[in-house]
C-alpha positions in Angstrom: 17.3 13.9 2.3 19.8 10.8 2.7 20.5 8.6 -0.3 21.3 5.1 0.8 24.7 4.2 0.2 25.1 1.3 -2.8 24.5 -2.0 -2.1 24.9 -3.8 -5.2 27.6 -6.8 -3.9 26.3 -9.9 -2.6 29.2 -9.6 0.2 27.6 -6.4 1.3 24.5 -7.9 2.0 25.8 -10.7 3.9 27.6 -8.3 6.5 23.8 -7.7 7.6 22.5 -8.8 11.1 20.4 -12.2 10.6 17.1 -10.1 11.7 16.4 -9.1 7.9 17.5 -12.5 6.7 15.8 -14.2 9.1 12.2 -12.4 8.6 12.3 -12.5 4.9 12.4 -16.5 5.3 10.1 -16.5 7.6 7.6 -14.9 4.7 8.9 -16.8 2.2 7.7 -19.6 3.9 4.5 -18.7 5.4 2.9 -15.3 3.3 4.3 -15.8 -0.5 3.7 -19.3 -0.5 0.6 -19.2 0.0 0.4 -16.4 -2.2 1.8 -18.5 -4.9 -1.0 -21.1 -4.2 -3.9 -19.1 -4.1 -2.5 -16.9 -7.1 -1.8 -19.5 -9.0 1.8 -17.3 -10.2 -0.5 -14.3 -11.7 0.1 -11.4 -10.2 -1.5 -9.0 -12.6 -4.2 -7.8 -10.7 -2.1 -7.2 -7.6 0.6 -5.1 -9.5 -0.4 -3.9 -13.0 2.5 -3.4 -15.3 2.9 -0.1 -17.4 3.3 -1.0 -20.6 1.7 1.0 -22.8 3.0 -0.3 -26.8 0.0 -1.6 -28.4 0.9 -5.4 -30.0 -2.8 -6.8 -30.9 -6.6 -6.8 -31.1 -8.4 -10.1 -30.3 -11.7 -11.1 -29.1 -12.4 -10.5 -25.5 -12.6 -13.6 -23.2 -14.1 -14.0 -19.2 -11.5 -12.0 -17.0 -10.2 -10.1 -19.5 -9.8 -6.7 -18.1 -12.7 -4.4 -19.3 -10.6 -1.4 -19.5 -8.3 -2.7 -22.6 -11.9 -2.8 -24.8 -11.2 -1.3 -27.8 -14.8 0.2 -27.9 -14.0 1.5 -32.5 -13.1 -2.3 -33.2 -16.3 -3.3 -30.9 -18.9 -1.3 -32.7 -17.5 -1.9 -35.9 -17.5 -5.9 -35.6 -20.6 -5.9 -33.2 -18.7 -8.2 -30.9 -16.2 -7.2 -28.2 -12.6 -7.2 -28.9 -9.7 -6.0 -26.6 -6.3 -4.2 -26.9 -3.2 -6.3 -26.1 -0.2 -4.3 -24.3 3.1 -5.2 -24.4 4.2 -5.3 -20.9 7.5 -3.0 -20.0 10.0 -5.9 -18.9 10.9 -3.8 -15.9 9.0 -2.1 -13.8 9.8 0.1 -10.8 7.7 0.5 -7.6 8.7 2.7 -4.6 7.1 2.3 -1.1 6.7 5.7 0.5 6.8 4.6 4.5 5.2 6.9 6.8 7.3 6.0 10.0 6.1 8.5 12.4 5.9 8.2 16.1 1.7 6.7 15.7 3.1 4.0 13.4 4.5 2.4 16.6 1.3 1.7 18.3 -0.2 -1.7 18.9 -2.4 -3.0 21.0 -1.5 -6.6 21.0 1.5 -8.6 19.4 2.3 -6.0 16.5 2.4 -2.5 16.0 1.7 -1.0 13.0 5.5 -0.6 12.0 6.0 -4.2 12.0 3.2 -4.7 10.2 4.4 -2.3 7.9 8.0 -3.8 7.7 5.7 -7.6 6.7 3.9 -6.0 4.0 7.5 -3.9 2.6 9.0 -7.2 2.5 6.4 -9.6 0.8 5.8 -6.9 -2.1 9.4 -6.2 -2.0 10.4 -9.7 -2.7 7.2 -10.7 -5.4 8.3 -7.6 -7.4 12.0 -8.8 -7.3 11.5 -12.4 -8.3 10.0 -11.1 -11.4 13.1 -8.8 -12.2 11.7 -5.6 -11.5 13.0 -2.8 -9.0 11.9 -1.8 -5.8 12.9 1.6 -4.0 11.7 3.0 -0.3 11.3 6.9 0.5 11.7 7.1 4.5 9.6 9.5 6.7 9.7 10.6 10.4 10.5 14.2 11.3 10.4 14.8 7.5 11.6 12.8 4.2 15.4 12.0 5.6 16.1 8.6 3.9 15.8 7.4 0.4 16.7 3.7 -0.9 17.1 4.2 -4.7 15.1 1.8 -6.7 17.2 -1.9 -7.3 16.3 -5.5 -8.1 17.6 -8.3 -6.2 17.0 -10.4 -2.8 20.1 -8.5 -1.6 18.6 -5.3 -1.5 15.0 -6.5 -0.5 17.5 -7.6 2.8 19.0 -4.1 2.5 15.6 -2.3 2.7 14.4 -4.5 5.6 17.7 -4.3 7.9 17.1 -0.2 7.2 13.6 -0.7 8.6 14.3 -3.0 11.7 17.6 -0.8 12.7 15.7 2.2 12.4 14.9 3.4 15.8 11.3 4.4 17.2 11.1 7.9 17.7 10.5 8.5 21.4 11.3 12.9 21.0 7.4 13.8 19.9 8.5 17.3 21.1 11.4 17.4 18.0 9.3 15.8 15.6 5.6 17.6 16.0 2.5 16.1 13.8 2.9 14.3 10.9 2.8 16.6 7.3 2.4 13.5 5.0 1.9 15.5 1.9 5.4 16.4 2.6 6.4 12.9 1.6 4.1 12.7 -1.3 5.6 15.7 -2.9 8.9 14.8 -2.5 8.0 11.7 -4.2 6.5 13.8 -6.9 9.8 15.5 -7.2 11.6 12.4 -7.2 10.3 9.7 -8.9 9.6 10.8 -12.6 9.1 7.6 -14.5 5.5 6.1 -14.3 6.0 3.6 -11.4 3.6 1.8 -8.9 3.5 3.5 -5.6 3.0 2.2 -2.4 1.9 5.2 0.1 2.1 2.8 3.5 1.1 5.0 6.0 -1.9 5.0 9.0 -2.8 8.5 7.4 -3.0 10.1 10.6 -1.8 13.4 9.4 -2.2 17.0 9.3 -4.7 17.9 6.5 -3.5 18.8 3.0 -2.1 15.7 2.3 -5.6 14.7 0.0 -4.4 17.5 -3.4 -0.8 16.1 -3.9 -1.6 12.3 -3.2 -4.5 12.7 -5.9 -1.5 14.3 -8.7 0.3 11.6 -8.0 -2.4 9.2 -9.1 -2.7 11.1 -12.3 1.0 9.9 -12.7 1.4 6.4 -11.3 -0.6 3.9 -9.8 -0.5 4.3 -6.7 -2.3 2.4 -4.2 -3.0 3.7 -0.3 -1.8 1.0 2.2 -3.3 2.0 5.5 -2.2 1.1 8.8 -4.7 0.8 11.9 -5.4 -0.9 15.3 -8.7 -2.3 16.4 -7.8 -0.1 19.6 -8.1 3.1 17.4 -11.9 2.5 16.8 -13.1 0.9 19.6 -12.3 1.1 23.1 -12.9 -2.0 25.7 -13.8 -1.7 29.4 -10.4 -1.1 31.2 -11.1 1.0 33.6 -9.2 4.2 34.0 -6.7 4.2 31.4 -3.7 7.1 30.5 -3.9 7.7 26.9 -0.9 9.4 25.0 -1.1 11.1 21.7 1.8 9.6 19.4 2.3 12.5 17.5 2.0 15.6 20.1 3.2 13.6 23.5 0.1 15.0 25.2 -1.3 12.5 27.9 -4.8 12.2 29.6 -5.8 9.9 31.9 -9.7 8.6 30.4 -12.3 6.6 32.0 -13.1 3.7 29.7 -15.6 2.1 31.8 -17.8 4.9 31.4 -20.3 3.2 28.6 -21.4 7.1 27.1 -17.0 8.2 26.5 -16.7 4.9 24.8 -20.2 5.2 22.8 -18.4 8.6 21.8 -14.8 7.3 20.9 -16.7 5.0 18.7 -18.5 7.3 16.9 -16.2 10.3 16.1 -13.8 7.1 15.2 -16.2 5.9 12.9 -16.6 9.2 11.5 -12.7 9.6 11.1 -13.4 6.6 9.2 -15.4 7.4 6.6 -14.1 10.8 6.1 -10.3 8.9 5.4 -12.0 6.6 2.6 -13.9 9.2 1.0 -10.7 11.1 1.0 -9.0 8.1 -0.5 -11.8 7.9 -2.9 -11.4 11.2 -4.3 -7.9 11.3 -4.5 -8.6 7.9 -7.2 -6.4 5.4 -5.6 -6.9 2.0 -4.6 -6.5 1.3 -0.6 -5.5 -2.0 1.2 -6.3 -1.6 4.6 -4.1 -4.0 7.1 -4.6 -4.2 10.7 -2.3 -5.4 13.1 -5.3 -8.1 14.1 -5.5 -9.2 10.7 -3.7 -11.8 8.0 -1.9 -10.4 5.6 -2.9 -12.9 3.2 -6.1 -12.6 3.3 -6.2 -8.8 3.5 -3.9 -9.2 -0.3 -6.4 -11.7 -1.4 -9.5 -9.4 -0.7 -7.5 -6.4 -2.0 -7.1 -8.7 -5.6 -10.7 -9.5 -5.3 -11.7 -5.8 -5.2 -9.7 -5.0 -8.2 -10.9 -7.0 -10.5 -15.1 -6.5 -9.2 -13.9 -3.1 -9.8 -12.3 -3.2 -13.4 -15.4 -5.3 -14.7 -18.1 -2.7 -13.2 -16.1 0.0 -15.0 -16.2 -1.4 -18.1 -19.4 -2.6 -17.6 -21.1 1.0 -17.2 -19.0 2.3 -19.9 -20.3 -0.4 -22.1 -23.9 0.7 -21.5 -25.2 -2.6 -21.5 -23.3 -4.1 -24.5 -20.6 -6.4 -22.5 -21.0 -10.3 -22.0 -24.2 -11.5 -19.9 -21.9 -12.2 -17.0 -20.2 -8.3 -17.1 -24.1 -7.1 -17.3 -25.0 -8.7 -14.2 -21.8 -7.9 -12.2 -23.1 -4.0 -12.9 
């Protein structure tokens, strides 16, 4: 594996093309504005902090998350009272990219890398504007890049410039099928201090990748980002069409405008599908699912949404019945 070389100087960062400048703007003005308007400046239940010093008990009020209930204080009071953390002032999160030779596939304007690179550079930049660090692990053939975790706008521009001038990997005979649990071990190896991982990947991988990504969890938070195309689970009437598997090279030629191939692409899709969630579900992280059809907003906002239905159903069921009216009707 490749460390990054240090880019701590602001005239370092300026000797980089205008493309990483000029998308980060672009975001800044379009994504984490609106962000900031629909947020409202909170970003706790996007990216929970790790602080774990205890500084105070009060009594619990709507939105509080249910998994700070200090359930002793509760029983002995008879009325519900939560545990306040002392955030860490720093935190560190690390995106683990899966850049593999099926991450360039798009059916219309985007492919999944660019996605991927949009999403990077939004967290990237939210995470940095509140002082904390960001770091990147790299994988194509294997794990061969790794950006050490630093604050700053100049290394968010570091970290995208490495992504656009990375080049897509055309040799599929050289690089084989993707082993992504070969990137979440290394990260296991690597990153020792409890940080918030990003796994941004389209998890179209050799299996064995499910164990390590779940002992990771146990570590950090980690959160699945997963990468797909409407094209991947549906297939429209085109005709003959030559299909070519990203990751082997293999090529068939396939006749979509037979109505019982594409009734069958949909369904072992669909099954692909539910097998990849209950996966992710096991393993106990959170997923955000972006497509290369879709706004990345929105997908955030839904992903925000789901968190905090999620903490207060928790809480709710390991209340048995004793939470607020509002918590007992959520469950």
């Amino acid at each position: 594996m490749k460390n990054s070389p240090p880019n701590t100087s602001a005239s370092a960062a300026k000797m980089l093309p205008a493309g990483a400048e000029h998308l980060l703007r672009r975001l800044e003005w379009t994504v984490l504005r609106r962000l900031d308007g629909l947020l409202q400046g909170d970003y706790r239940t996007l990216l929970r902090g790790t602080g774990m010093d205890l500084a105070d008990l009060r009594e619990y009020q709507y939105d509080d998350d249910v998994r700070h209930i200090d359930w002793n204080v509760t029983a002995r009071l008879q009325l519900p009272h939560v545990r306040v953390f002392t955030e860490d002032r720093e935190m560190s999160a690390w995106f683990l990219l899966d850049l593999s030779p099926s991450m360039d596939f798009g059916s219309g304007e985007s492919a999944k890398r660019h996605v991927s690179a949009e999403f990077v550079a939004v967290l990237a930049r939210i995470l940095t504007k509140r002082g904390n660090r960001v770091g990147a692990m790299l994988y194509g053939s294997g794990v061969d890049k790794v950006i050490p975790a630093r604050g700053g706008r100049h290394h968010v521009l570091h970290l995208l410039h490495t992504l656009q001038t990375r080049p897509l990997t055309e040799d599929t005979a050289n690089t084989g099928t993707t082993r992504l649990h070969e990137l979440l071990q290394a990260a296991a190896n690597l990153v020792r201090r409890r940080s918030t991982l990003f796994v941004v990947s389209d998890f179209i991988s050799e299996p064995g990748w499910e164990k390590p990504l779940g002992l990771l969890a146990q570590r950090h938070e980690v959160v699945a980002v997963r990468l797909l195309d409407p094209l991947e689970l549906e297939l429209p009437d085109l005709g003959l069409v030559p299909i070519r598997d990203a990751e082997t090279g293999e090529q068939l030629l396939v006749d979509t405008h037979d109505a019982g191939f594409r009734k069958r692409f949909a369904r072992i899709a669909a099954q692909r599908e539910a097998d990849l969630r209950q996966a992710l579900a096991r393993a106990g992280v959170d997923t955000l699912e972006l497509s290369t059809d879709g706004d990345l907003v929105d997908a955030l906002m839904r992903f925000t949404d789901l968190r905090k239905r999620r903490s207060r159903l928790s809480g709710a069921h390991a209340a048995g019945g004793k939470l607020p009216a509002h918590l007992q009707q959520a469950a």
